[in-house]
C-alpha positions in Angstrom: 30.7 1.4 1.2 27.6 1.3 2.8 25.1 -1.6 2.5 20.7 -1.9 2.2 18.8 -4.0 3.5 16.1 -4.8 0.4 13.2 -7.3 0.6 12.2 -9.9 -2.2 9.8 -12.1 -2.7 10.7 -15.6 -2.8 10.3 -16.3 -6.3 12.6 -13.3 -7.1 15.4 -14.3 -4.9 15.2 -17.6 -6.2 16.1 -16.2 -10.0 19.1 -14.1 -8.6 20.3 -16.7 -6.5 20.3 -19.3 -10.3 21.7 -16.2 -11.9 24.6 -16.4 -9.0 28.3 -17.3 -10.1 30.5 -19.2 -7.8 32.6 -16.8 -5.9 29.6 -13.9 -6.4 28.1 -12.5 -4.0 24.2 -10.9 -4.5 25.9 -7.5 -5.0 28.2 -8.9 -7.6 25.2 -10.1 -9.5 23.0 -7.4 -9.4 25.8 -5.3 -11.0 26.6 -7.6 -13.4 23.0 -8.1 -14.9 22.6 -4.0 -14.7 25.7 -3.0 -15.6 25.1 0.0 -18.2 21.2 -1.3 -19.0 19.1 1.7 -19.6 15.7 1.5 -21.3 16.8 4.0 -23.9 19.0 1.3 -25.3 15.6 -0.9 -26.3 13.6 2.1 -27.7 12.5 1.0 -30.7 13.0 -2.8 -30.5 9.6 -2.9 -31.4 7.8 -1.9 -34.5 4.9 0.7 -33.7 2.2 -2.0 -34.2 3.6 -4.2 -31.7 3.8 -1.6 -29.6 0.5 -0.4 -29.7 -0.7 -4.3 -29.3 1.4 -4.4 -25.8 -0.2 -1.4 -24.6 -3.9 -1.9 -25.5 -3.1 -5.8 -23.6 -1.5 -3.4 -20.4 -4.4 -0.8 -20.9 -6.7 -4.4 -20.8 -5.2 -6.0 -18.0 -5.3 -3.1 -15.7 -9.0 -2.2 -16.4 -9.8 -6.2 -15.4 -7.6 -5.7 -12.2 -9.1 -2.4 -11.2 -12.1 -3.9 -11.6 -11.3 -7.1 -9.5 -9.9 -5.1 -6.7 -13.4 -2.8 -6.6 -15.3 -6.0 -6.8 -13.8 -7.4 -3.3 -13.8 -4.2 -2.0 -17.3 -3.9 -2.2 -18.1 -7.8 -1.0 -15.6 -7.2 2.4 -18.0 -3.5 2.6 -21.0 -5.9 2.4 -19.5 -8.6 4.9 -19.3 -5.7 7.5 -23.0 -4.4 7.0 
């Protein structure tokens, strides 16, 4: 059995280590909290109007990031004129 070599930011190591057993290693629990977890299984979990909600609030948030991210593009462009 091979093994990887995966980066994580700190605050996501920090969950797997809590979500660690004694006697686990990182392996262990990353099989353990994926084990047979496909998104298929949650497909409908949500009623269409919550659904829709969610998405408009992800369609939302994206727009605002976008436009955050063009924002300080455009004021390190000007700090270089």
């Amino acid at each position: 059995m091979g093994t990887k070599t995966i980066s994580l930011a700190d605050d996501a190591y920090e969950r797997l280590k809590a979500e660690k057993r004694e006697g686990e290693s990182f392996s262990d629990v990353v099989r353990r909290l994926t084990d047979g977890v496909t998104l298929e299984e949650y497909y409908g979990a949500l009623s269409d109007e919550t659904a829709d909600e969610l998405e408009e609030i992800i369609t939302d948030r994206r727009a605002e990031r976008t436009k955050d991210r063009r924002a300080r593009v455009e004021r390190i462009a000007d700090a270089f004129e």
